[in-house]
C-alpha positions in Angstrom: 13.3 10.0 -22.0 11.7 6.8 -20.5 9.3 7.1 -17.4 9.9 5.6 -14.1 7.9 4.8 -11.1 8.7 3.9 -7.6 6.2 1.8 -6.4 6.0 1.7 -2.3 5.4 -2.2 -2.0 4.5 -4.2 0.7 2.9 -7.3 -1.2 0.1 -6.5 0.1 -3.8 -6.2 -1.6 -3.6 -2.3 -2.0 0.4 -1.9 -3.5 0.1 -5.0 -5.3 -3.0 -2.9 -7.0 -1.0 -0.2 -7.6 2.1 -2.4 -9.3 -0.5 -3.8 -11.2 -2.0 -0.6 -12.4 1.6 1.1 -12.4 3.3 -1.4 -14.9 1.9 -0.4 -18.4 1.8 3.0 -17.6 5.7 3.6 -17.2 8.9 2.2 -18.8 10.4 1.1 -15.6 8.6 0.3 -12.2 10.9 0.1 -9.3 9.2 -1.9 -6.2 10.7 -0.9 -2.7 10.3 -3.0 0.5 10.9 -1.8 4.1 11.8 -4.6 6.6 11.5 -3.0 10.2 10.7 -6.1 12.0 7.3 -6.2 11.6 5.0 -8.9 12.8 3.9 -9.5 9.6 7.2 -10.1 8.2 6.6 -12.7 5.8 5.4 -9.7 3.3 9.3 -8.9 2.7 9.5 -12.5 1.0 5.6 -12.5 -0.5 6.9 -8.7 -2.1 9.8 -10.1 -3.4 7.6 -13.2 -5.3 5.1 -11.3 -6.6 7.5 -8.1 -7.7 9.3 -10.7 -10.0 6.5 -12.7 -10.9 4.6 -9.2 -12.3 7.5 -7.9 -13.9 8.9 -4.8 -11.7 12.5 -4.0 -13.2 13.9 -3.9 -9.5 12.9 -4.9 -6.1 14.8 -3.3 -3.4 14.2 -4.4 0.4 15.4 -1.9 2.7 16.2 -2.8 6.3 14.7 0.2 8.5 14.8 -1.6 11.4 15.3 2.0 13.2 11.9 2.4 12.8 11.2 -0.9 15.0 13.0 0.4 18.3 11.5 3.6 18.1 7.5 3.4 17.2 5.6 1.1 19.6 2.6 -0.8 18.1 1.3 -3.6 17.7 2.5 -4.3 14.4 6.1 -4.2 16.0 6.0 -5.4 19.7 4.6 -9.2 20.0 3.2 -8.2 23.2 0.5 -6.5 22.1 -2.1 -7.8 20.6 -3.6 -6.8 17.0 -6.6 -5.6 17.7 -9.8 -7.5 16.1 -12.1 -4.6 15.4 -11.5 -0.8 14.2 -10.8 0.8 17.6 -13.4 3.5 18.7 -13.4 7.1 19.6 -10.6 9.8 19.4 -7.9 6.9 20.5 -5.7 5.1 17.1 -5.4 1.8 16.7 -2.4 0.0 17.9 -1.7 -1.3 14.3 -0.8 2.4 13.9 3.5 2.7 13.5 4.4 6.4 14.2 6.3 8.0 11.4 5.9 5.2 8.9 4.8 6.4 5.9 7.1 9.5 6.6 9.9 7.3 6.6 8.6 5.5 4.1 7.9 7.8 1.5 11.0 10.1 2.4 13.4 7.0 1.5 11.3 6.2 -1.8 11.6 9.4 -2.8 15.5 9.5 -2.0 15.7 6.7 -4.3 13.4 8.0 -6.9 16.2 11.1 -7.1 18.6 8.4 -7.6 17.1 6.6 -10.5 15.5 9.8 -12.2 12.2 8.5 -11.5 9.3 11.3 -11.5 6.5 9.6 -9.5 6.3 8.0 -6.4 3.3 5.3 -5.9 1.8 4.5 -2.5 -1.3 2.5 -2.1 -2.6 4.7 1.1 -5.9 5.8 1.0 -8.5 7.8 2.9 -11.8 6.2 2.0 -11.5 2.9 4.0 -8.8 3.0 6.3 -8.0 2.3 9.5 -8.0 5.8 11.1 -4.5 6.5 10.2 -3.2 10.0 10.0 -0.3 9.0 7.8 -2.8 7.5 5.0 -4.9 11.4 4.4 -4.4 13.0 1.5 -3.6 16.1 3.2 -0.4 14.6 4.6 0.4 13.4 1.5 0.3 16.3 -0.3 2.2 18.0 2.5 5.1 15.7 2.3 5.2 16.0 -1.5 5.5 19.6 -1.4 8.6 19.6 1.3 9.8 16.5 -0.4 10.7 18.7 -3.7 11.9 21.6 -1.6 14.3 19.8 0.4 15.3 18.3 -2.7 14.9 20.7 -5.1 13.5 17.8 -7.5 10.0 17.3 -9.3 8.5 14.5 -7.7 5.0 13.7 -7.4 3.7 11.7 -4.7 0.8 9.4 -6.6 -1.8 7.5 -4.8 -4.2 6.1 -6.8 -6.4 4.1 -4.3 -7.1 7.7 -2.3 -10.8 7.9 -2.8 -11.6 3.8 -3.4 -12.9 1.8 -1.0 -11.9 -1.7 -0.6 -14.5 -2.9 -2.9 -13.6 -0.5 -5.8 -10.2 -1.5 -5.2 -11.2 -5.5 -5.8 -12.5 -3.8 -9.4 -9.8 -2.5 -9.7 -7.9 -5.3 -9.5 -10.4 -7.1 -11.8 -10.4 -4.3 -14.1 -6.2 -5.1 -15.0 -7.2 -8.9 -14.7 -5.5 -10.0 -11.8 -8.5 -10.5 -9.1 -7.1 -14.2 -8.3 -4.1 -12.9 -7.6 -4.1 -10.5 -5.6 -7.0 -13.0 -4.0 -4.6 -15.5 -3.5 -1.1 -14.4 -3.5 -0.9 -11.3 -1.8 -0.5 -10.8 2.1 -2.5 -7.9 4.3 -3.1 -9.9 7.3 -1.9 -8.7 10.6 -1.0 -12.2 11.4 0.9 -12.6 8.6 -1.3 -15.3 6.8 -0.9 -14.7 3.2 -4.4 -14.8 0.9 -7.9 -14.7 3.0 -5.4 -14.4 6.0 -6.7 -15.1 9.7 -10.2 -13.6 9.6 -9.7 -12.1 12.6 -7.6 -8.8 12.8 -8.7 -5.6 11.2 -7.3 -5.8 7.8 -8.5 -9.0 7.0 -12.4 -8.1 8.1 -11.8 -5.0 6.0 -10.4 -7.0 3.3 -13.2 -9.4 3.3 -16.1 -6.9 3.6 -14.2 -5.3 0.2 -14.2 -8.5 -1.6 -17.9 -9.4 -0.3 -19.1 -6.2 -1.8 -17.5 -6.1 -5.1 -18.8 -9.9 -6.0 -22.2 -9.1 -4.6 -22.5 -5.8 -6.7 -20.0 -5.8 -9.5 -21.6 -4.0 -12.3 -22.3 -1.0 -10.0 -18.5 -0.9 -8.1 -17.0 -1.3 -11.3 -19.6 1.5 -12.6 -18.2 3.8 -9.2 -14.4 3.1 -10.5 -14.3 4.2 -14.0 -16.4 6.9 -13.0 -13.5 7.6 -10.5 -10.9 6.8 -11.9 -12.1 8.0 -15.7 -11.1 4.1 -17.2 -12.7 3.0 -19.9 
């Protein structure tokens, strides 16, 4: 029986990692895309290149434009602004989008029923994130286990960038041989710049200060991976 993998993909740095890392460990790697009318929509096309250019066996873009008339953020209203720094205190960003890695993995999952696949893949992750409650592993592992009952279906919920920080996850990237591209090709920019994006919002100074770290001190994040993540 072959083994298949859904991978959550936004063509950004983090699931184009997990693609990456995902594709010689299963048969078949199905990428899925949610449109919802993002401000960075130009990831729905940069997914789409890079899931045929790395060899997933299907893309599917999904339009979940629901999601855009009910969560208000910045990442879905152009009159906010994206913020330029990690906001402070108790208060979350307004990057965050209610509900949408519920949604998001809910609907993967669905689909994962449909094509008999067994894992799930998101790139969220609790080391170096923005403060969203949707990216702890405790959510995760909450929504895995109501996912299976509502489903009555062994799924598992992987996230393999959990307990990497953006730096580890450049090695990681380096690791499968595909820094440059993910460098280059992929899109995490707020602004919707694709590669070293606008240098400006959150996720690009996170993804810079990642990138910074990792080519300052390679030996020793690349050390802190495979001790990790067990590679050899």
């Amino acid at each position: 029986m072959s083994k298949k993998a859904v991978v959550v993909f936004s063509g950004g740095q983090d699931s184009t990692t997990c693609l990456i890392q995902a594709l010689p460990l299963y048969d078949e790697v199905h990428c899925i895309t949610f449109d919802y009318g993002q401000r960075h929509v130009a990831e729905v096309e940069v997914a789409r290149q890079l899931a045929q250019q790395l060899g997933a066996t299907v893309h599917k873009v999904m339009d979940v434009s629901l999601l855009n008339e009910l969560a208000i953020s910045s990442l879905t209203r152009d009159n906010i602004p994206v913020p330029t720094v990690n906001s402070s205190g108790e208060s979350l960003p307004s990057t965050f989008v209610p509900g949408r890695n519920i949604l998001f993995l809910t609907l993967a999952s669905i689909y994962a029923y449909q094509v008999k696949a067994e894992t799930v893949i998101t790139g969220v992750c609790e080391t170096d994130f923005s403060g969203y409650p949707d990216c702890r592993d405790e959510f995760v592992k909450a929504l895995n286990k109501a996912l299976e009952l509502g489903m009555e279906y062994p799924l598992r919920l992987d996230t393999p960038l959990m307990w990497l920080n953006k730096a580890e996850t450049w090695a990681l990237a380096d690791y499968h041989e595909q820094l440059e591209l993910v460098r280059h090709q992929t899109l995490t920019c707020y602004n919707g710049i694709i590669g070293t994006g606008c240098g400006d919002c959150d996720a690009c100074n996170l993804r810079a200060r990642g990138l910074n770290e990792y080519l300052q001190n390679k030996a020793d994040v690349m050390k802190r991976l495979k001790h990790t993540l067990q590679l050899k």
